[in-house]
SEZA-113900 format. One record per residue: x, y, z of N, C-alpha, C in turn. Coordinates in pm, whole numbers, plus 50000, padded with zeros to 5 digits. Layout:
! residues N
XYZXYZXYZ ...
END
This chain:
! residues 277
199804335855216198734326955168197374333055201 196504335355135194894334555157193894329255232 193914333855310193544324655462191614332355432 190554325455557189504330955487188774343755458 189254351055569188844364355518189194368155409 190264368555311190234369955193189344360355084 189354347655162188584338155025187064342855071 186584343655183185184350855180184604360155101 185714371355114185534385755028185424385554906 186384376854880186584370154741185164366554684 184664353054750184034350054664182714357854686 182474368954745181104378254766181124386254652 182594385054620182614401654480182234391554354 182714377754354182804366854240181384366054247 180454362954371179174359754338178444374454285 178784382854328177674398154245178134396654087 179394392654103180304395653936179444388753821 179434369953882179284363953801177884353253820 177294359453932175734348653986174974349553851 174354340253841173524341653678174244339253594 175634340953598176554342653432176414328953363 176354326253219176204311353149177964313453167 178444300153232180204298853203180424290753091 180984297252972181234294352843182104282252834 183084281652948184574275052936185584275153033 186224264653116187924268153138189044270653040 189864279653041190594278852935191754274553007 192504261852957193374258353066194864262753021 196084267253128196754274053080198134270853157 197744258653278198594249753311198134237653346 198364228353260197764212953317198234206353423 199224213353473199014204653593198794211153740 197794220653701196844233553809195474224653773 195144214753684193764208253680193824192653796 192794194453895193514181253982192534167753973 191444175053890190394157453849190384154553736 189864145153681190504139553531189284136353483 187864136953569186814134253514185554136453648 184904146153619184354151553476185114158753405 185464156153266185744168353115185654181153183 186384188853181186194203053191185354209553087 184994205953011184374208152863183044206552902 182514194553004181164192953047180564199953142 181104214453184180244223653292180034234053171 181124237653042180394245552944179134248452951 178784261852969177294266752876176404260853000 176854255153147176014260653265175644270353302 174854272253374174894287353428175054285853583 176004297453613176314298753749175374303653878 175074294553936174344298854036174674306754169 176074305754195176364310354319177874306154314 178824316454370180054318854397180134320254586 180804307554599180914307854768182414302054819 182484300654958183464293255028183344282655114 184264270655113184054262355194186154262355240 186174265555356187594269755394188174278255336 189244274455251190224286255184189734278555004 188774275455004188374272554865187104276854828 187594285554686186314289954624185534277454546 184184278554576183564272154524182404278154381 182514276154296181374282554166180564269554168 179594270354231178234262054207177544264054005 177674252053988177034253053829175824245053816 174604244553913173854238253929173494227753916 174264214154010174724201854007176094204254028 177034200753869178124201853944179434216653987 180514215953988180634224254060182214224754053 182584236654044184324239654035184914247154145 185844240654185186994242854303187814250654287 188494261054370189604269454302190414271254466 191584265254462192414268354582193644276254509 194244286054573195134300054579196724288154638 196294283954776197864276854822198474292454817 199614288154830200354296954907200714311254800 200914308154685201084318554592199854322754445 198654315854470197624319154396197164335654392 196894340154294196144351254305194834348954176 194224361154193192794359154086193264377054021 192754375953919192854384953799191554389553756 190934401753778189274401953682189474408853574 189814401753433189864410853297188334415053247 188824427553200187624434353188188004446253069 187664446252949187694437052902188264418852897 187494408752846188014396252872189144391552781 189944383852855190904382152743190854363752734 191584361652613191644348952532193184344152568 194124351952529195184349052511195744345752611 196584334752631197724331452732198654340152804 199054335252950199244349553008201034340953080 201384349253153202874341353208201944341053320 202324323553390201894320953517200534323753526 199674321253414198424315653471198084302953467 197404300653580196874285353564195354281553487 194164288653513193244288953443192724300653411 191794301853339190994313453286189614309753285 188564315253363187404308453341187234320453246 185744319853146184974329353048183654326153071 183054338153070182154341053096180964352652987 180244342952966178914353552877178944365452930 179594372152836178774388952863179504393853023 180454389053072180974391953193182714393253164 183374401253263184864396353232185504383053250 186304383553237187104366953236187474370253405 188254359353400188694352953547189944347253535 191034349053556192204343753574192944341653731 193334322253679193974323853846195324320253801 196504329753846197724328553859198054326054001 199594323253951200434314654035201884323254058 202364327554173203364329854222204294325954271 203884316154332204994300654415205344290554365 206334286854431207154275554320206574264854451 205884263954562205734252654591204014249354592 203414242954661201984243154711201704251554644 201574248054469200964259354388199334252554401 198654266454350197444269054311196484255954235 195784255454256194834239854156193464245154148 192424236254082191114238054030190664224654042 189034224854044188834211254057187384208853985 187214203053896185944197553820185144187553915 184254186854015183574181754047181874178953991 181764164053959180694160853909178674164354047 177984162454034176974166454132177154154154266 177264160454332177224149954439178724148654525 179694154554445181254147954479181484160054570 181894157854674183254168254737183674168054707 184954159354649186514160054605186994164654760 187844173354778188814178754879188334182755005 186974189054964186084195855018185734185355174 185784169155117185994160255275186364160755372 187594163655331188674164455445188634174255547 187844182155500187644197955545186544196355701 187664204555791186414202255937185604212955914 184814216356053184284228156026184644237356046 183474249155967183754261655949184214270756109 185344281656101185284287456244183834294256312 182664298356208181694300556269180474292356342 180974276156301179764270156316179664267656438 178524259456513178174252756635179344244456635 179584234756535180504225256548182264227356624 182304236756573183394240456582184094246956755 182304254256787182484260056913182544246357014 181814233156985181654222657038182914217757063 183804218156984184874210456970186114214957064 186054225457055186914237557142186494235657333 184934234257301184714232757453184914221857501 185214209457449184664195457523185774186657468 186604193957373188044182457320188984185157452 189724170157418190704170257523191734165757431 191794176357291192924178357218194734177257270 195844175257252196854178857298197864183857221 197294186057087198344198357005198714207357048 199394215357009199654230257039198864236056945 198554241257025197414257257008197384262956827 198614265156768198804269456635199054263856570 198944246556600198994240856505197914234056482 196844232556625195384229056575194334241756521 194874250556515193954264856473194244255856304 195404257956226196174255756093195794247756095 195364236256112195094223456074193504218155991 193624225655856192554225555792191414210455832 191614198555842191014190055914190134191356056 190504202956137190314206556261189214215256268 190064230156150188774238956145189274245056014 188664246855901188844251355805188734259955763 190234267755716190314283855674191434290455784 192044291655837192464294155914193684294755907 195074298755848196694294955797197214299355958 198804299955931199494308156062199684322156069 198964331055938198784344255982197954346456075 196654339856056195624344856131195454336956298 196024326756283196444316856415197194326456495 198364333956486199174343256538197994352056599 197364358356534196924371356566195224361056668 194824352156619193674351056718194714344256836 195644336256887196064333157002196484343757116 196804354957014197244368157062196484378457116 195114380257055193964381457072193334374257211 193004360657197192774352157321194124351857468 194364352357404195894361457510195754343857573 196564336057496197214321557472198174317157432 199084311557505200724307857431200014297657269 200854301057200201154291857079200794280157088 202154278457151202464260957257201804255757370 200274265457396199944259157500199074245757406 198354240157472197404226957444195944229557505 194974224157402193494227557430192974218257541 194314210357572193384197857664193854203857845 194814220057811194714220057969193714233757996 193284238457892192364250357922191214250158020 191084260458093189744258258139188624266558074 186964259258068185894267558023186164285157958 186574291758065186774302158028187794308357900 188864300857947189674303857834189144296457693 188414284457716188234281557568187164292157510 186684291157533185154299657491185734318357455 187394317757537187294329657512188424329357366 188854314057347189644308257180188364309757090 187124309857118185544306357064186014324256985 185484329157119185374346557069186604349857009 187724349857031188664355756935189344353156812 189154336656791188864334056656187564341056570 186424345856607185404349856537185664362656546 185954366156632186114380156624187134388256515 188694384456551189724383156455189194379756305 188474375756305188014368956116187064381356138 186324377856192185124390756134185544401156096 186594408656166186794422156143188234424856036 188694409555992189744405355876188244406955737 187674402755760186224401355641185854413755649 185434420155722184974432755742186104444555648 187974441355662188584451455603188234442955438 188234430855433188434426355302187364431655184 186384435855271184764438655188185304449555113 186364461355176186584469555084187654469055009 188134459654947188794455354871187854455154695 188214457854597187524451554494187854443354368 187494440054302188004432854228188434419954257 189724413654223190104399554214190584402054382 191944395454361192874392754461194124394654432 194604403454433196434410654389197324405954468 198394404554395199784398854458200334401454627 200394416454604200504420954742199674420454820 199374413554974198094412755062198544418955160 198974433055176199664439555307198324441455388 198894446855535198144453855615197364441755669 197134431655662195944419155701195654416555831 197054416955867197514410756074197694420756168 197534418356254197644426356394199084422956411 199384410756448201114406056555201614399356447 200604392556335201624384356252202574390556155 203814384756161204994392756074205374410456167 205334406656252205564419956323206734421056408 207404410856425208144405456549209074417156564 209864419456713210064428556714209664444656680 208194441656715207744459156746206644460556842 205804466856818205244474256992203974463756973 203584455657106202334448657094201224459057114 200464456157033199024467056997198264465757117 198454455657237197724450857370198384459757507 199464459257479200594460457573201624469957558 202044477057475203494482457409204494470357433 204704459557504206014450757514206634446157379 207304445457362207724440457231207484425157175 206794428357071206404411257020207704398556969 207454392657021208574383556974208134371856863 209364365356818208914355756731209654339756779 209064328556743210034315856754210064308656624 210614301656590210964293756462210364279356509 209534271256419208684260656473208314255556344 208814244556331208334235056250207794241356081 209494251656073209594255755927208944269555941 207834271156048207114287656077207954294256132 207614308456136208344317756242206704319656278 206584318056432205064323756501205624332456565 204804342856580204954359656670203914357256724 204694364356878203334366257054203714374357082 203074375657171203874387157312203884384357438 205374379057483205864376457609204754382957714 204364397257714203824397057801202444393057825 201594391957733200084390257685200214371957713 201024368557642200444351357638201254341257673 202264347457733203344334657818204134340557958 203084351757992203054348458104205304361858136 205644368358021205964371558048207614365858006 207964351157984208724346057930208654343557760 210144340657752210074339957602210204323657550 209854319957454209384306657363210754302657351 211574290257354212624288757344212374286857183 213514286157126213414286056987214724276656921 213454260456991214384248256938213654243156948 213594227456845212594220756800211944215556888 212484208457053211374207657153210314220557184 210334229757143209464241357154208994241657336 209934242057415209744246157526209714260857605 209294264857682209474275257763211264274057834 211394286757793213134287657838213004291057998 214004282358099213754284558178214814295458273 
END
């Protein structure tokens, strides 16, 4: 899935591509990838685009007032035709067009938590509500220092409500980073360790944004190379040489390293998610 360093990158190449562009049209190419029913998709026609940005793992195209949504979910990708094309494609969901620019296609790969779009009128979030803050903001560092949260660790990183943008690739690799069990909880940390969840979430993204910048174009099927520990299990920790392990949790497989963030023991791997003793 597209967690934000890719939707950042994303939408930096979308805003040089298409800032200024008059957007002619959605061409819709699965109706049920459209998730508002009003405003008309027909009524942002022949705006002009002011700015291509992110708010979490959603691109946003500002059309001065209102404004279109584009979430990926777990199997979305983006397409930049160039020449633009008209014609219907397998597994696309929309096609934006664009004056004098290439087209835009967002396909779909997954059969579940597929891909959507969203027609927002001036003024509306739509989805965009639900959304906490960003991992860079004040807010966010606030929350980390002074909550007496009691989730586990990777599942309040993922928890778009909490902090937005963030999936269990990149949760893996910043807990791993902060050298933090999974399963520990933000409500027994002390100062130090949170602040040091502060730095390695920012850090981990920055330098995920930093490889994404040289990326060009859309967003292609394959997203290799992204993670440090995530999807790695069983091979050499990049901290330590110990070997990274993985546990099975609530439908995830999360990867650590015994020796970096638990202290040396391994994650039992049953639905109480305890330390094996």
């Amino acid at each position: 899935m597209p967690e934000l360093p890719e939707m950042q990158a994303l939408a930096e190449r979308l805003d040089r591509m298409y800032g200024q562009a008059r957007f002619l049209q959605p061409q819709v190419l699965q109706f049920s990838g459209l998730k508002t029913v009003s405003p008309d998709p027909s009524d942002v026609a022949g705006r002009t685009v002011t700015g291509v940005g992110r708010r979490g793992k959603f691109l946003v195209l500002e059309l001065g007032g209102p404004r279109v949504l584009v979430h990926l979910s777990q199997g979305g990708r983006v397409d930049i035709e160039d020449p633009p094309k008209v014609t219907g494609k397998k597994m696309g969901v929309v096609r934006f067009l664009f004056e004098n620019r290439p087209s835009m296609l967002v396909k779909e790969f997954g059969t579940q938590r597929k891909a959507g779009w969203w027609v927002l009128a001036e003024g509306d979030d739509g989805p965009l509500t639900k959304l906490g803050p960003d991992p860079f903001s004040n807010d966010f560092e606030e929350f980390v220092k002074t909550s007496d949260d009691r989730r586990q660790l990777h599942n309040l990183l993922k928890d778009q409500r909490t902090v937005a943008g963030i999936g269990r690739g990149f949760a893996d690799d910043i807990l791993h980073r902060a050298r933090l069990s999974p399963f520990g909880k933000l409500a027994t940390l002390d100062l130090e360790q949170r602040l040091g969840l502060v730095n390695a979430t920012r850090e981990v993204l920055t330098e995920a944004i930093g490889r994404e910048r040289e990326r060009t174009g859309g967003l292609p099927t394959k997203l290799s190379g992204r993670f440090q520990v995530h999807g790695a299990a069983d091979s050499e920790c990049p901290a330590c040489a110990d070997t990274l392990a993985s546990v099975s949790f609530e439908g995830n497989l999360l990867v650590y390293c015994p020796s970096c963030q638990t202290r040396g023991k391994r994650l039992a791997d049953r639905r109480l998610s305890k330390l094996l003793k």
